[in-house]
C-alpha positions in Angstrom: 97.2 65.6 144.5 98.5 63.4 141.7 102.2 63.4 140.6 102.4 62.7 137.5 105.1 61.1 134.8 104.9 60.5 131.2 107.6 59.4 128.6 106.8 60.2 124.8 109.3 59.8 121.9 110.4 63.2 119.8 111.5 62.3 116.4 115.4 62.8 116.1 115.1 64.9 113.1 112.8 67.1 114.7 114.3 67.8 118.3 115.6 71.5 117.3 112.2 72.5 115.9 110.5 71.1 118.7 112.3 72.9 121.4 111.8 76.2 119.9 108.0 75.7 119.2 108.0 75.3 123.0 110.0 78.4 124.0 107.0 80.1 122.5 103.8 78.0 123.3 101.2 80.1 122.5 99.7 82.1 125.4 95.6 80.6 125.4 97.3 77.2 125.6 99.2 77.9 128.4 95.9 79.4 130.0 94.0 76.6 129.2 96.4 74.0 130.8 96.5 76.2 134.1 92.5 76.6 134.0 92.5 72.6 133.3 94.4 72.0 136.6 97.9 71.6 134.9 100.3 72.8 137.7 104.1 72.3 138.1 104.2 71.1 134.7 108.0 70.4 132.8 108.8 69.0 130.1 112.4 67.4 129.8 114.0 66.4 126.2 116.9 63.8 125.5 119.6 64.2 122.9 117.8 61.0 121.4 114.2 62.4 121.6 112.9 60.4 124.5 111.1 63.2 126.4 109.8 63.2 129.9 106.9 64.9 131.1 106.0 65.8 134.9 102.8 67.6 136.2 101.1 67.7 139.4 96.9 67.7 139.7 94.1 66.6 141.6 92.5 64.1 139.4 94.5 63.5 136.0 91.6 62.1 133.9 89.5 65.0 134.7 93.0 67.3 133.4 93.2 65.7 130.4 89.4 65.2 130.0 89.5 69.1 130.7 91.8 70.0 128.1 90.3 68.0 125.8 87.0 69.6 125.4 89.1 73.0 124.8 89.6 74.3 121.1 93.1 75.5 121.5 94.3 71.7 122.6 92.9 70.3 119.6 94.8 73.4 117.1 98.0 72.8 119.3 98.3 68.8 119.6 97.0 68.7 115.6 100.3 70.9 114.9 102.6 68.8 117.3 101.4 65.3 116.3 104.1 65.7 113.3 107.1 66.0 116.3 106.3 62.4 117.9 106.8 58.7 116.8 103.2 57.8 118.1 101.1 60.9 116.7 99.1 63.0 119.0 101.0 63.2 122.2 97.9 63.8 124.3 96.7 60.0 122.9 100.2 58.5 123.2 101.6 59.0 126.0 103.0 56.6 128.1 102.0 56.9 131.8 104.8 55.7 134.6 103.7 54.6 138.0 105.4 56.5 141.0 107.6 54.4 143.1 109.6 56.4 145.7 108.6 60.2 146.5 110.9 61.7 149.1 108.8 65.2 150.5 
């Protein structure tokens, strides 16, 4: 299983709108993440945008190769590529390496 970590940046002027387009994500993209092999997946937002997010998988490429090829991730990262400094967040995002994992 990969643990997984990811930093993208929320526009300031935008945090408010993006936090509520989250507490309703719409239900086939949830579906679509947990058929993908999205599990344990959190998203955590910063008064100044930076956002961090954490997911655990077996094989991360395949994930996002996964969600990808699905129709509802292209509607849903087309609408939330407005929110982030570096466009679609599913082609942005920064990737941090895991250095200490106490289980």
């Amino acid at each position: 299983m990969e643990r997984v970590c990811f930093l993208l940046q929320v526009k300031r002027e935008r945090l408010e709108e993006y936090k509520e387009r989250h507490r309703a994500v719409w239900p086939d993209m949830l579906e679509a993440l947990r058929k993908t092999g999205w599990r344990n997946y959190s998203l955590f937002l910063r008064p100044d945008g930076l956002l961090v997010g954490y997911l655990e998988t077996d094989d991360f490429a395949a994930a996002q190769q996964a969600m990808a090829e699905t129709g509802v991730n292209g509607r849903w990262q087309a609408e939330m590529a407005e929110f982030f400094e570096v466009g679609r967040p599913d082609e942005g995002l920064l990737r941090l390496d895991e250095v200490f994992h106490l289980d």
